[in-house]
N, C-alpha and C positions, 0 to 999 in steps of 0.2 A: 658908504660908511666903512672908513677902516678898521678892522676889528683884529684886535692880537691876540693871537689863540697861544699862551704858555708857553713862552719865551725864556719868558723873567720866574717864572714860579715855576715850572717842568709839570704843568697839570695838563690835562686832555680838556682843554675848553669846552669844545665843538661835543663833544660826547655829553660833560655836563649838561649845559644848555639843553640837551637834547631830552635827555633824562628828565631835565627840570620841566621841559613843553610837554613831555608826556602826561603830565600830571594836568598843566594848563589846557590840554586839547580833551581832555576826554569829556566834557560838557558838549565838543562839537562833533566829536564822534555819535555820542549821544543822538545829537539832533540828526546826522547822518543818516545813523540807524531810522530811525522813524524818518525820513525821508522814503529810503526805502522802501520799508514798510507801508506805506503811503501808496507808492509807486506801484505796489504788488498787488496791495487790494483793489488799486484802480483796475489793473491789468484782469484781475479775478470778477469781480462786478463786469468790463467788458465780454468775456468771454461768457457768460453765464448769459447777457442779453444775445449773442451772440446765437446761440445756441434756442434762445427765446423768438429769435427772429426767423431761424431758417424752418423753426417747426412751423409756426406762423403762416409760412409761404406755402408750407404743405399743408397749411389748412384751409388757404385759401381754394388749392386744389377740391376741397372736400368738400366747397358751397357749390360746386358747379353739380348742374344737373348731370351731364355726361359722368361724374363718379359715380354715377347711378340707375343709370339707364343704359347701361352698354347690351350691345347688342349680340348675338349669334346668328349664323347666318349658314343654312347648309342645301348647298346643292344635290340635285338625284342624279346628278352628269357632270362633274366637271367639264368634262373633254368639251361640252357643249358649251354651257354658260357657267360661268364664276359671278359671286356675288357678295357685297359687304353692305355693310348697316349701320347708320349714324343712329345715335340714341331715339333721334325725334321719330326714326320707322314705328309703327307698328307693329303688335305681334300678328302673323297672317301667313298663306299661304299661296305664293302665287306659280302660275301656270304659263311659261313661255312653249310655244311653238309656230310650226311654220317659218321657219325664222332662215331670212337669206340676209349674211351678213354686206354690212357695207361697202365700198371700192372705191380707191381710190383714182383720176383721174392720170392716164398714161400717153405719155407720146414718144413713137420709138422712131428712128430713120426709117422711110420707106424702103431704102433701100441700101448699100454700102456705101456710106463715104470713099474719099481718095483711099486708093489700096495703100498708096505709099506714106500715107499720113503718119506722121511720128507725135504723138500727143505728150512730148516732152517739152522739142523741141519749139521754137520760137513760129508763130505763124507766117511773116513774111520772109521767112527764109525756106518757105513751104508755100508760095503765093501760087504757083506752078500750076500745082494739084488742088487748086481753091478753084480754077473757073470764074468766070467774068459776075459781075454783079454783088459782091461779098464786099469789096472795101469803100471806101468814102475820102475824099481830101478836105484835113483840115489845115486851116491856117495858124501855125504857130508864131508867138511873137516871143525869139527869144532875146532876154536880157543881154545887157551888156557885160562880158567878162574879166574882169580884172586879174592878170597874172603874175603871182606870187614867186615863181621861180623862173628861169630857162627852160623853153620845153615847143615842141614842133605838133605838140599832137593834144587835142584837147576835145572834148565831148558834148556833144550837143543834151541841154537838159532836159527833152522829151525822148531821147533814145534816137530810134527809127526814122526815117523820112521816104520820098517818095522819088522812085526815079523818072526821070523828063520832068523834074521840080522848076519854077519861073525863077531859082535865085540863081543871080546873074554873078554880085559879085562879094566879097566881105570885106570890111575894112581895117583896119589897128593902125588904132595911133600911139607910138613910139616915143616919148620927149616933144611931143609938142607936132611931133610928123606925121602925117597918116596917109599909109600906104594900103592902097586895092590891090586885091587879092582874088583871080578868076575863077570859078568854081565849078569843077566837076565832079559829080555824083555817079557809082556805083558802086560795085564790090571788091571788086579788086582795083588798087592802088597803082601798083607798077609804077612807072618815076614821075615824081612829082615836082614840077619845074618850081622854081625860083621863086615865081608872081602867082604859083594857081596854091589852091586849096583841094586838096580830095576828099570827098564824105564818103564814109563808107555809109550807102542807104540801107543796110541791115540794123547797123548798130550806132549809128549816128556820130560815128569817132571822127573828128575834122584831122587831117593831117597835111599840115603845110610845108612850102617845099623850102623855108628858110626856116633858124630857130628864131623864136620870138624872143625876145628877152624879159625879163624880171621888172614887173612896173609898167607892162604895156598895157592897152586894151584894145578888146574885141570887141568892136562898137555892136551897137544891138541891131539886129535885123530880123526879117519875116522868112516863114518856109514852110511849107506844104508838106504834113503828116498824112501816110496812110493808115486811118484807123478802124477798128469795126465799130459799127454803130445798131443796136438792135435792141429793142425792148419785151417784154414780157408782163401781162397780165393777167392776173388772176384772184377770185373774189374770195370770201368770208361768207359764215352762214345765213350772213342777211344780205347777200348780193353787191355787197360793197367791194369795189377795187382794195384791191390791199396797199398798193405803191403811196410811193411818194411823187409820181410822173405825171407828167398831165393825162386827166382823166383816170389816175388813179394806176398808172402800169408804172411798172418798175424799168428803170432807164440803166443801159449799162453801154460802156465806151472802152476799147483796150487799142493800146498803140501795137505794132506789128511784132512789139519784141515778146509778148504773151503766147503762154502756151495753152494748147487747147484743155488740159490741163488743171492750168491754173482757172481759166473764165469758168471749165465745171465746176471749181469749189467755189469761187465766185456768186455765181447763181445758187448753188446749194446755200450757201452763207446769207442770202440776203433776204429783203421782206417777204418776195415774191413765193416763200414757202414750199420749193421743191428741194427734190434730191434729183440731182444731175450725174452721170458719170457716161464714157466711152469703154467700150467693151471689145480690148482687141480680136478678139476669138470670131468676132461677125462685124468689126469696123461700123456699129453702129453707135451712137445715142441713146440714151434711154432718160426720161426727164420723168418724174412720178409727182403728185402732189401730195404733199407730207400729211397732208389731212382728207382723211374720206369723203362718203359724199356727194350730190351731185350740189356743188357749189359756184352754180352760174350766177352771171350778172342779175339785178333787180327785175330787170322786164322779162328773162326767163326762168324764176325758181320755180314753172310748174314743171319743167323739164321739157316742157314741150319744144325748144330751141336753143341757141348760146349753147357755147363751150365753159367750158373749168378751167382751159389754160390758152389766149391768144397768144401767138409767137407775129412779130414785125420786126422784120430785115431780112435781107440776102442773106446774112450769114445763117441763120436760123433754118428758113426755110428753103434758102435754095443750096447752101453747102453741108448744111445738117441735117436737110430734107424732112424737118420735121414737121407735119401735120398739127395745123390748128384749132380742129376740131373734137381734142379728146373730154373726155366726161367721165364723172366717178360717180356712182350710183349711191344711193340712200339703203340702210338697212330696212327690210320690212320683217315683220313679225306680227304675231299675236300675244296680246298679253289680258291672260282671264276671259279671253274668247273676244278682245276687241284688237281688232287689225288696227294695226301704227306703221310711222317707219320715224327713223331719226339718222341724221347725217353721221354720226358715228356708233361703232359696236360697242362703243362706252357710254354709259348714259344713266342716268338717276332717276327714279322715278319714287314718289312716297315714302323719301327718305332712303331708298334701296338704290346702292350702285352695280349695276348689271354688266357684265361685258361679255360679248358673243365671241364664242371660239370658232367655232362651224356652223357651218348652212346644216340642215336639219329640219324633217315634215314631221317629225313625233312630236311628245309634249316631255319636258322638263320642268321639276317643281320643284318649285324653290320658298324655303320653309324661315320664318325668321323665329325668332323668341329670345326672352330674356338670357342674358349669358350672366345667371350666377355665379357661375366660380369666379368671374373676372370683379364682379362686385362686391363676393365677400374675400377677394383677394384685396383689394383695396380698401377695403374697412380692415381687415387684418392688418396690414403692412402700415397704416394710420396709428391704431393699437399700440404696435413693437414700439413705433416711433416714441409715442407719449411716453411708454414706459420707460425708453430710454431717455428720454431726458427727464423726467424727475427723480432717476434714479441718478442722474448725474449732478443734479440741483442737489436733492436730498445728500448727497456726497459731501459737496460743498459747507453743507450749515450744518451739517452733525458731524463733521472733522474735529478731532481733537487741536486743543495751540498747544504745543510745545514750548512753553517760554524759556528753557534750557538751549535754545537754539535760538540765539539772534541774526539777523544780517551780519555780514562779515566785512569789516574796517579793512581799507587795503592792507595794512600793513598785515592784519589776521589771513588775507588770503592768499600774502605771499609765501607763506609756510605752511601753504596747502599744497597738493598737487592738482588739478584739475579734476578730478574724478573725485576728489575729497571734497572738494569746495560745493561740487554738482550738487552731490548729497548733503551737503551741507544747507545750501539754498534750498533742496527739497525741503529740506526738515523745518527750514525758518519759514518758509512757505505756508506753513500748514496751518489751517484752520483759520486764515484772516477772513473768512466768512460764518465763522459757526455761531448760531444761533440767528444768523439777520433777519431781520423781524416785516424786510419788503420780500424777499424771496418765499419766507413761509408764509406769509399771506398770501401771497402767489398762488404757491400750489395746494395751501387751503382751499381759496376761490375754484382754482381749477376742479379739486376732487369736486366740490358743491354744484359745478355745471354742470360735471359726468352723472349726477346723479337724481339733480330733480327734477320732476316733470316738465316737459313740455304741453302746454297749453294748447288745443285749437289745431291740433293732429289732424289728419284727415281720414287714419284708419286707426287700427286698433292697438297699434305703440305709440307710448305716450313715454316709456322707462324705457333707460338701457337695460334693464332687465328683460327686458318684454322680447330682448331681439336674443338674450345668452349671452349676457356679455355680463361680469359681476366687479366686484374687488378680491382680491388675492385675500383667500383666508391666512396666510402670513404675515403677521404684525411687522416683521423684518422688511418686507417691501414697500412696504409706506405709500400706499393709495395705489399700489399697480393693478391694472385690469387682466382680467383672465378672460379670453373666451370659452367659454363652458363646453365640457366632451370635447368632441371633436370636430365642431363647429354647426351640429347638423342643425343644432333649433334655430342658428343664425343663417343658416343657408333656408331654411323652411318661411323662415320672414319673409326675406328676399323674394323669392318665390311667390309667397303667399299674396303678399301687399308693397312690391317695391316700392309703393309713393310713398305708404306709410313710416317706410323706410329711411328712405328720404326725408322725408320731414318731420320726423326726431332727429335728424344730424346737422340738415341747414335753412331748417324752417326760419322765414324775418319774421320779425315783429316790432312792435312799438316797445315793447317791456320787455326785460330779462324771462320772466317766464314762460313769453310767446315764441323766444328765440329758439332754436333750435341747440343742438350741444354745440356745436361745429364754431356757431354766431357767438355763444356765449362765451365760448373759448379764446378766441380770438379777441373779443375785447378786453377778457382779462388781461390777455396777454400784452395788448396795446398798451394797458393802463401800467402792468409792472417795468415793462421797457422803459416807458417815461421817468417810473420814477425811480430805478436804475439810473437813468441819464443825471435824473438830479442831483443825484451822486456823486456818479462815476466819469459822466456825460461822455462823448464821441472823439474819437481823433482828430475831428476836423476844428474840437470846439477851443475856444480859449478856458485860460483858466480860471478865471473871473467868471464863468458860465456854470461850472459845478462845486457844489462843494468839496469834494476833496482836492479838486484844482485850488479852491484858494486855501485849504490848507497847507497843499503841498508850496504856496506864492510864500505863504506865512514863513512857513518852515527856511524855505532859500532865500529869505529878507537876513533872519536871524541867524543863519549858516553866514552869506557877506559880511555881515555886521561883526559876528567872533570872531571872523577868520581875519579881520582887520585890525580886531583887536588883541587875535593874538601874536601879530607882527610886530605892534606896538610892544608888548611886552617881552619877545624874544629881542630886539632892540634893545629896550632896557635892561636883561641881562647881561647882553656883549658889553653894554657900557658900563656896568656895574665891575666888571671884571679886566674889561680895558684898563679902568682907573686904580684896580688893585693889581694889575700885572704893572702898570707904570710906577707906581707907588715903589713896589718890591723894585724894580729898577733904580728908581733913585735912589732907594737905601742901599743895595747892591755896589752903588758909586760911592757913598759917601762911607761905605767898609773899606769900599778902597783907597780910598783916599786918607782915610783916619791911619790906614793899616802901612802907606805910604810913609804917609807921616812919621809914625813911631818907627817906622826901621830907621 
């Protein structure tokens, strides 16, 4: 639409009109505002379940038995045994001695390896100093290689190979021609004729004595790797192989370009359960099993035969010289005058985890009991929680509204600056929950669990009073709990009657009465969330699913619908004035013409 903004008349159109919509928009600013508004108390109802949820989760903490039964646990010796306690121990007194702790199962070289042994370096470039009976020939089948660029020198994809190897000769075919290529293997090169190929058998680098060209292939052929081949086994505390190998041992394979090194971390790393390493200082080996013990195979766990760790291969045992007969012995002790032993210095007994420091023929006693502090630390830290969230509820619904402070119309915000606006929004913010009538039932409900009896107790509290715990004689804090003095009639509970303790907080039952504070808490909580949601409902939910969502649906039907029609009517203004700016046009012509005229 063309529209002549005061041409013909020298008036400020655009200003007008503008002026004139001010008047026609403020019904949708209106609805704006309560969008808003809308928007804020959802965001406030969110936060408040919010806050209903994460307490929730620490109350769930507060049904389990372990809030309540925790334990202490105190040694007459550290240095000797250390010891901790799951709630289900008992309180008791126990007596360890005689106690020779456990061992793990060792096997070291007999004697020095190669003096000259570099355990960095690559093994067959050290075959030298290995001695006969260590390597093995495999047969490799390597692929055919397709080549990308110009180039004379290319590498074999297992590394390493074997000198006096059966490969006779190699092929490439070039455009359609395939030319042999003679083949000799060892370490140094020196010149390399026309037709042959040189490996180098450390590092498997083929170099031929012409360049290949780009687009050739290296047809596939076969060749004889020198690898080590040597396994290891060793059992678990029911006499089972650990491996994944036949019969249960662990299988390991290294081509010659591997360091000795490397195959220690190797075997450290894998199921077979040791710590491996070489020790330049004595050129030996040392392979330990990571777990104590004497953990032979099935047919010997009386100890009376079998090893803790087989070694098979030349490499192992004839260039590592390591013996396959080692064993790790079983912890023995006494405990309360009865002789035991257990495969490790770590071990649980009647809920009590023990761990043996040193060997030791005297006696160490070891004391359990209730750890009150840690119990009425968590009934405490429970407490703060509660209070702090109904003092942040209570916040909520006894806020004043401000209605001198509405949400702020763009146009109102752009002649804020930021910091004006902030507090601005603070202030219009305020009080869209005060007085809500699901929240104060809420924590209605709540004070009413904190305070009536439980039913069917099992000792002698039945009230939270009963343990020192009350309501704030302060009318100002609106249901919050005090724990009385300085907690000591709640620590003497504890003490006194843990169970009973316990069960005024998270006793089940059939019926609210039977419940425990803890249970009945919790389901209030469940039930105001809900209707919260019905409200305010979830992020995830549509708006059709709560009622303030379809108000807020309401409200944005009715905002599209003005905002349409008030395009319609600023239209109708331009054209209103289009045809009075044209008007004064023609009369404009027809002065001048008249005025023509009479000269």
């Amino acid at each position: 639409m063309v529209r002549v903004s005061g041409l013909a008349s020298g008036m400020d159109i655009d200003q007008i009109v503008s002026d004139l919509m001010k008047a026609e928009r403020m019904p949708i600013d209106k609805m704006k505002k309560q969008k808003q508004t809308l928007e804020w108390q959802r965001d406030d109802y969110r936060s408040m379940n919010l806050l209903l949820s994460d307490f929730n989760n620490l109350a769930f903490n507060m049904t389990l038995q372990s809030s309540y039964s925790s334990k202490t646990v105190s040694s007459a010796d550290e240095t000797k045994v250390k010891a901790a306690a799951t709630s289900s121990a008992g309180n008791a007194s126990y007596t360890l001695s005689n106690v020779t702790m456990a061992t793990a199962a060792q096997s070291i070289s007999v004697n020095s390896i190669a003096s000259s042994i570099d355990p960095t370096k690559s093994l067959w470039s050290q075959r030298d100093s290995m001695g006969t009976g260590v390597w093995t020939k495999k047969t490799i089948d390597q692929a055919a290689i397709a080549l990308s660029a110009d180039t004379s020198t290319v590498k074999l994809a297992k590394g390493s190979l074997s000198e006096g190897n059966t490969l006779q000769s190699i092929s490439v075919t070039t455009g359609g021609v395939t030319n042999s290529y003679s083949v000799r293997i060892g370490t140094e090169a020196g010149t390399v004729d026309p037709n042959e190929v040189f490996i180098n058998a450390d590092t498997g680098e083929m170099t031929f004595g012409t360049t290949l060209t780009s687009g050739s292939t290296i047809e596939a052929f076969s060749y004889q790797q020198n690898v080590l081949n040597f396994s290891i086994t060793t059992y678990d505390s029911n006499g089972k192989a650990t491996g994944d190998g036949p019969n249960g041992s662990s299988e390991f394979e290294f081509d010659g370009s591997t360091s000795l090194n490397t195959i220690l971390t190797q075997i450290s790393n894998s199921k077979a359960g040791i710590s491996a390493f070489f020790d330049e200082g004595t050129n030996k080996v040392v392979m330990t099993r990571k777990d104590t013990g004497d953990l032979s195979s099935a047919d010997s766990l009386d100890g009376s035969s079998g090893s803790n760790m087989v070694f098979s291969g030349g490499f192992l045992t004839g260039f590592l010289q390591l013996a396959g007969d080692a064993k790790g012995t079983d912890a023995k002790f006494t405990l309360n005058g009865l002789e035991t032993t257990r495969k490790s210095n770590t071990f649980t007994t009647g809920g009590v985890t023990y761990t043996l420091q040193n060997n030791f023929t005297g006696d160490v006693r070891v004391n359990v009991s209730n750890d009150t502090q840690k119990v009425f630390d968590t009934i405490k830290d429970f407490v703060t929680k509660y209070n702090e969230l109904i003092e942040k509820i209570n916040g909520k619904i006894t806020e004043e509204r401000d209605r001198n402070y509405q949400p702020l119309t763009d146009e109102e915000r752009e002649k804020l600056t930021d910091k004006q606006a902030e507090q601005w929004d603070d202030k219009a913010k305020s009080g869209l929950l005060k007085g809500d009538s699901i929240l104060s039932s809420g924590l209605n409900q709540m004070r009413s669990n904190w305070y009536a009896s439980v039913s069917g107790v099992s000792g002698a509290f039945s009230q939270l009073t009963d343990i020192g715990i009350s309501t704030s004689a302060n009318y100002s804090d609106r249901g919050k709990l005090v724990i009385e003095g300085d907690g000591t009639k709640l620590k003497e509970a504890i003490e006194k009657d843990p169970q009973s303790v316990m069960d005024l907080f998270m006793k089940s039952g059939s019926t609210t009465s039977e419940k425990g504070i803890v249970r009945r808490l919790r389901d209030t909580i469940t039930q105001t969330v809900s209707k919260v949601e019905q409200r305010a409902g979830r992020s995830t939910w549509t708006s059709e699913q709560f009622l303030l969502g379809r108000n807020l649906k309401s409200v944005n039907s009715q905002i599209t619908s003005f905002e349409s029609r008030l395009t319609q009517v600023e239209d109708r203004y331009y054209r209103q004035f289009t045809a009075m700016e044209k008007a004064i046009q023609n009369a404009n012509a027809q002065s001048a013409q008249l005025s023509q005229y009479f000269s």
